[in-house]
C-alpha positions as a LaTeX table, in Angstrom:
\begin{tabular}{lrrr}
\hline
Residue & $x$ (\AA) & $y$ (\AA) & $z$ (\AA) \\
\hline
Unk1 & 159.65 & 88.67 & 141.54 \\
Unk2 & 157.70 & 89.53 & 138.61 \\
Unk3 & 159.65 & 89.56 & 135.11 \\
Unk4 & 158.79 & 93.34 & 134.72 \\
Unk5 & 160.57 & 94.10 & 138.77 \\
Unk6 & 164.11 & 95.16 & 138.92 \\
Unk7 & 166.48 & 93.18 & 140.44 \\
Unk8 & 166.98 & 94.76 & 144.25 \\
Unk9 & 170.68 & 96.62 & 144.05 \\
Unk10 & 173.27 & 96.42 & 146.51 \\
Unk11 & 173.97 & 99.01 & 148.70 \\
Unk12 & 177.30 & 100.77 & 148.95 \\
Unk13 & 177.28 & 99.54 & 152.55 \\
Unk14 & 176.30 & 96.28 & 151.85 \\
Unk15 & 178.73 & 95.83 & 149.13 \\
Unk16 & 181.45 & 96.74 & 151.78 \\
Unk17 & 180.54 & 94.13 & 154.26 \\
Unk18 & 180.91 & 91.39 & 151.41 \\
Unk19 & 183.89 & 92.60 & 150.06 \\
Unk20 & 185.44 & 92.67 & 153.57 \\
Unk21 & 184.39 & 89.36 & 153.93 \\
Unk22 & 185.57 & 88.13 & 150.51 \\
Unk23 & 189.23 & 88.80 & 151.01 \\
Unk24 & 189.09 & 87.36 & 154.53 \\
Unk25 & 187.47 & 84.72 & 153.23 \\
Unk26 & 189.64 & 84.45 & 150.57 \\
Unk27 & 193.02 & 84.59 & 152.75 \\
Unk28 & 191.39 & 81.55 & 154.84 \\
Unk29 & 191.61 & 78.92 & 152.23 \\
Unk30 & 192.44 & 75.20 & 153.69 \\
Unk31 & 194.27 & 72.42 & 152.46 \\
Unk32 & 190.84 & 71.03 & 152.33 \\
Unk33 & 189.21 & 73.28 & 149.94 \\
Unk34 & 192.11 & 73.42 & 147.49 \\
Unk35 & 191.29 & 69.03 & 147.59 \\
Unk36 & 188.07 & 69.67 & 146.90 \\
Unk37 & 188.19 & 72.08 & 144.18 \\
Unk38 & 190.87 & 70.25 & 142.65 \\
Unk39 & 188.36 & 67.19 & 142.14 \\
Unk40 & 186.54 & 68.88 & 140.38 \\
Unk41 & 189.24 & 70.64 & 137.75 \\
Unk42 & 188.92 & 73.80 & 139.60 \\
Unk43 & 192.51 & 75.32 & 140.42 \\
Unk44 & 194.43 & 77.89 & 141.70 \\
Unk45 & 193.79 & 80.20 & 138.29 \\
Unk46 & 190.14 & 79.90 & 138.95 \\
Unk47 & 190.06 & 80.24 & 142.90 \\
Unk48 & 191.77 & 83.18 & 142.29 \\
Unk49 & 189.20 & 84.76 & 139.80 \\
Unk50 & 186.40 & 83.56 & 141.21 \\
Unk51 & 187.54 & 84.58 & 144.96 \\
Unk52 & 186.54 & 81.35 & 146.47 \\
Unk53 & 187.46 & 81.30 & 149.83 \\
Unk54 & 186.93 & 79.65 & 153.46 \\
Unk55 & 184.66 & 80.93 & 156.47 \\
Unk56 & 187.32 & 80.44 & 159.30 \\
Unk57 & 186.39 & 83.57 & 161.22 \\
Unk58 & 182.27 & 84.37 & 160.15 \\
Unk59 & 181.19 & 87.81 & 159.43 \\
Unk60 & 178.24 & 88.72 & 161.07 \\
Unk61 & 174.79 & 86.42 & 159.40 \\
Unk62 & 177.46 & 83.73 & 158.66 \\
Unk63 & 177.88 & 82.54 & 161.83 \\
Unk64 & 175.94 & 79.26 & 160.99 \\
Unk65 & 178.48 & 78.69 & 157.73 \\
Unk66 & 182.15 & 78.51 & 159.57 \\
Unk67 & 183.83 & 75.79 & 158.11 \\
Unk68 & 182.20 & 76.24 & 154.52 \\
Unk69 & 183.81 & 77.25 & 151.25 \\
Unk70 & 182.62 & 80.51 & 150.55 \\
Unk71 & 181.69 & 81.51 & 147.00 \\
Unk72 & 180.75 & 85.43 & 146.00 \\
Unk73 & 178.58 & 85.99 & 143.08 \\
Unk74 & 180.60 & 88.84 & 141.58 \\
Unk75 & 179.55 & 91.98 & 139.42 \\
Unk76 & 181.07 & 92.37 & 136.01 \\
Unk77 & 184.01 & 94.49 & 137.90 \\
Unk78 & 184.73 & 91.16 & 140.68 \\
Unk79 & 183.22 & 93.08 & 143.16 \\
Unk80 & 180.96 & 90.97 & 145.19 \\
Unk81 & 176.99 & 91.40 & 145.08 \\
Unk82 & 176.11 & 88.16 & 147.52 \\
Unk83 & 177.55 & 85.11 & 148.72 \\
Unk84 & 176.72 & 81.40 & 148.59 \\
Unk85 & 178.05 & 78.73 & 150.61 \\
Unk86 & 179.61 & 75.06 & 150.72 \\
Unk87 & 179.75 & 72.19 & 152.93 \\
Unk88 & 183.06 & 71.03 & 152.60 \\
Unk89 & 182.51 & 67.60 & 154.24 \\
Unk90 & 181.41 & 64.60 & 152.48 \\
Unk91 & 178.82 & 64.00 & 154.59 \\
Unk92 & 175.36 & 63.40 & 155.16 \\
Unk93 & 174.40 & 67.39 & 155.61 \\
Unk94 & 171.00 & 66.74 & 156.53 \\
Unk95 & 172.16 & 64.78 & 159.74 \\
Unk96 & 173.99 & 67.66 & 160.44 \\
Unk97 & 171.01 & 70.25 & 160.29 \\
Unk98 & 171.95 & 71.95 & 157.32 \\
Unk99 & 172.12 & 72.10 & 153.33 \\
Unk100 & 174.97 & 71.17 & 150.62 \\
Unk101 & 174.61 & 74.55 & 149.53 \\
Unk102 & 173.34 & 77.23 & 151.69 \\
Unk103 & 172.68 & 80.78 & 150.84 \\
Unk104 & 172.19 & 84.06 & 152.82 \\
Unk105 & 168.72 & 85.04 & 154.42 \\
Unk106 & 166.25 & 87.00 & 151.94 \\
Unk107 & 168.98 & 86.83 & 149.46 \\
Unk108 & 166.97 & 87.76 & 145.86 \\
Unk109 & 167.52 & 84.98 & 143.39 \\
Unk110 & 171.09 & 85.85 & 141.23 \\
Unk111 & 172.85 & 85.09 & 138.52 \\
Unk112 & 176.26 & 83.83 & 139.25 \\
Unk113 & 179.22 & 85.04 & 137.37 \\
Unk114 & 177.57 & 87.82 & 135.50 \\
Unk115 & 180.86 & 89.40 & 133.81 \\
Unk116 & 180.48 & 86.27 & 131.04 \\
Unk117 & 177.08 & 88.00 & 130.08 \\
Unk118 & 179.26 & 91.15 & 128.77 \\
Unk119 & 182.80 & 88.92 & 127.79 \\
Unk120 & 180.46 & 86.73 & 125.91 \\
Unk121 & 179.45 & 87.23 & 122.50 \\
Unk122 & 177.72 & 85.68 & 120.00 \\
Unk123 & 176.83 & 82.11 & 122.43 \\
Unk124 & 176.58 & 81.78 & 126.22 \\
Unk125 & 176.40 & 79.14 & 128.67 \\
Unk126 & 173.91 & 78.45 & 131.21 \\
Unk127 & 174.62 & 75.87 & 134.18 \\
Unk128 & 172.98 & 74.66 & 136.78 \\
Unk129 & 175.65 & 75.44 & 139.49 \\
Unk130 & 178.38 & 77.68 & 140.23 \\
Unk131 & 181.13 & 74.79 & 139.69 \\
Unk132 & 179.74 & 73.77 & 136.44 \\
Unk133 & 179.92 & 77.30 & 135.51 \\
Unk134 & 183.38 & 77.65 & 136.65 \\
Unk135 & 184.88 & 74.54 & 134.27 \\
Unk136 & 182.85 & 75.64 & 131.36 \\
Unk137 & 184.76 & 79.12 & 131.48 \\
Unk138 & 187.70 & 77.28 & 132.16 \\
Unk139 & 187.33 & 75.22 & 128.59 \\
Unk140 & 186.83 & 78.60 & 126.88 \\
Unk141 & 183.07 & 78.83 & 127.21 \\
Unk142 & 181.37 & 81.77 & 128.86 \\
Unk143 & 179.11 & 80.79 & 131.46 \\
Unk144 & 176.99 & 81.91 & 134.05 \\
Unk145 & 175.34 & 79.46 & 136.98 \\
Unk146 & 171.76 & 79.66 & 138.04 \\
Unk147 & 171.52 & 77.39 & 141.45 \\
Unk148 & 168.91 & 75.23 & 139.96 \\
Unk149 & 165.82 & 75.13 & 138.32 \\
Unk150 & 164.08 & 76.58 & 141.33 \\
Unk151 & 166.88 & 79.78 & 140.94 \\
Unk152 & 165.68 & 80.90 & 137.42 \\
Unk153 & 163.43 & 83.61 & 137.79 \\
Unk154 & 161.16 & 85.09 & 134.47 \\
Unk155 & 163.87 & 88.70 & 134.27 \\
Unk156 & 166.86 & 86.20 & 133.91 \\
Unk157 & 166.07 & 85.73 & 130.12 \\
Unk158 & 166.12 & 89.51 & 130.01 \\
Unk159 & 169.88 & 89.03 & 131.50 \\
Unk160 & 170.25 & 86.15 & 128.24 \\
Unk161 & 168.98 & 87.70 & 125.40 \\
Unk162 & 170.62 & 89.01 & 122.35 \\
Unk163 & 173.19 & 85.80 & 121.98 \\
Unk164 & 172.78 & 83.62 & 118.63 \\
Unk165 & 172.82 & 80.49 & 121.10 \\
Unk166 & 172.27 & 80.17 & 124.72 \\
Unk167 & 173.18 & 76.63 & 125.73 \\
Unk168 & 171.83 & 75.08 & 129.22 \\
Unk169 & 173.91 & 72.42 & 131.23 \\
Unk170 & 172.09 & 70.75 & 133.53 \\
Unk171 & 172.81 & 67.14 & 135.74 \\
Unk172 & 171.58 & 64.10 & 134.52 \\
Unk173 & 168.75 & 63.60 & 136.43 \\
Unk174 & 164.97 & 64.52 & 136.78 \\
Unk175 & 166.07 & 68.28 & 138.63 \\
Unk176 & 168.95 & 68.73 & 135.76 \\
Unk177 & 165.77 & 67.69 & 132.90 \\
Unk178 & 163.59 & 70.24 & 135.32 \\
Unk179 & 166.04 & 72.78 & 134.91 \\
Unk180 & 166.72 & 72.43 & 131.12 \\
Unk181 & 162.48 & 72.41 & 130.27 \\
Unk182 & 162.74 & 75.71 & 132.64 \\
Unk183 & 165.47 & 77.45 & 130.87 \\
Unk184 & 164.91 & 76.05 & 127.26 \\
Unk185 & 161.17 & 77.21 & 127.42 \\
Unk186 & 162.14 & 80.44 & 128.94 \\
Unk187 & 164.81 & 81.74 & 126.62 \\
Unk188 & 164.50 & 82.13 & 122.57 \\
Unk189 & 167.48 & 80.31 & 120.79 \\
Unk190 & 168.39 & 77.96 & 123.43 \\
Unk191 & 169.21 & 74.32 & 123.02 \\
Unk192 & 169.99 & 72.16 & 125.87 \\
Unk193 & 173.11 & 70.17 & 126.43 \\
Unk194 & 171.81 & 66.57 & 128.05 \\
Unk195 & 174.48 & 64.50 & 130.40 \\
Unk196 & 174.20 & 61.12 & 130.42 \\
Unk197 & 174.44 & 59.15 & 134.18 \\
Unk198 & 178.10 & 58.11 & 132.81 \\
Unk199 & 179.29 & 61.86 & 132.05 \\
Unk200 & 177.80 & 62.33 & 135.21 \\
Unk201 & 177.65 & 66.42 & 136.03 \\
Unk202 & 180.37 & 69.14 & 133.82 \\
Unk203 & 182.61 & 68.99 & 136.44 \\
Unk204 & 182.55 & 65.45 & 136.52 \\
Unk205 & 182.66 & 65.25 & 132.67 \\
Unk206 & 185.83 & 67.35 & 132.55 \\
Unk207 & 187.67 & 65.38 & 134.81 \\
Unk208 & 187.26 & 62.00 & 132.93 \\
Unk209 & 187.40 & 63.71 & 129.07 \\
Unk210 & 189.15 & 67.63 & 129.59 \\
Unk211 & 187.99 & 70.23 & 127.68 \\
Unk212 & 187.24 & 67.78 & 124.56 \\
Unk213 & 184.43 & 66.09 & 126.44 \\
Unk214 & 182.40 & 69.24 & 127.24 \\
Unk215 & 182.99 & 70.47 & 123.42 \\
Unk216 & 181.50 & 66.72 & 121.74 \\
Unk217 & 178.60 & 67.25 & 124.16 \\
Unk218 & 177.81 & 71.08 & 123.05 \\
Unk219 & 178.19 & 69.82 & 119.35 \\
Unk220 & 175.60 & 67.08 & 119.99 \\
Unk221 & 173.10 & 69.21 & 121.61 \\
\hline
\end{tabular}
């Protein structure tokens, strides 16, 4: 997609079917998932806005995703625009024929959590996944997710622009340093935030430091 091409809207139809499948994915939630999300500082406050749910009984096209925690990337309104998915087992998911993270067929490339771009105001935060994004506006810091480095498209930093600082989370490894050149050299006025191996990723970092840790690490950047 060219930087100049619209993003591809959602049909009224469309946008039926996933918000049919949001609340009964939403009503599905396992002991499981509320274990996992709690790992990683995500609770019941943020489940709740962020509609996170469980695919006990697929829709049709999620057949191949029953099991998985289901996460909806959400217009400014909560309505949902497309849907990403989550192994919930702690497993090796390649011997089991399919990704960590799994997203629909010929789904355009999205931006995740979109209503910070208009709550925000005069800084914004960029991270790498929806999770990270999650804890970030959880510590009081509007974020949106871009599903790695190879998720940014060139009309993002259209989405970005205007805000006095845009600051870019990514993992600390080589795909989290990929992600930050991508983003940093994309968008004026952005300064990356770098994670060392013992912060580990912003969930991660939250867990061991709260809210405190992710603010010394945005001061440092």
């Amino acid at each position: 997609m060219s930087e100049r091409e619209p993003l591809r809207p959602v049909s009224a139809s469309r946008m039926a079917e996933l918000e049919a499948a949001t609340a009964a994915y939403q009503a599905a939630v396992t002991v499981e998932a509320v274990a996992l999300l709690a790992a990683r500082g995500i609770e019941k406050t943020e489940a709740l806005t962020f509609r996170l749910g469980v695919v006990a009984e697929p829709f049709p096209g999620h057949e191949k995703f029953r099991g998985f925690l289901a996460i909806p990337y959400l217009d400014q309104s909560g309505r949902p625009l497309s849907m990403r998915f989550r192994c919930i087992q702690e497993h090796n998911h390649r011997d089991f024929g399919h990704g960590k993270y799994m997203s629909l067929k010929e789904e355009p490339a999205r931006v995740f959590n979109v209503g910070a771009i208009h709550r925000a105001t005069r800084e914004l935060h960029i991270a790498e996944g929806e999770f990270d994004a999650m804890i970030l506006n959880k510590a009081g810091m509007p974020a949106i997710a871009i599903p790695g480095a190879q998720g940014w498209a060139p009309h993002h930093r259209r989405m970005v622009a205007g805000f006095n600082t845009v600051y870019v989370w990514g993992d600390p490894d080589e795909a989290g340093s990929e992600f930050i050149g991508k983003v940093t050299r994309a968008v004026r006025n952005a300064v990356g935030v770098r994670l060392t191996k013992d912060d580990g990723d912003v969930s991660e970092l939250y867990a061991k430091g709260s809210a405190q840790a992710l603010y010394e690490r945005k001061q440092g950047a």
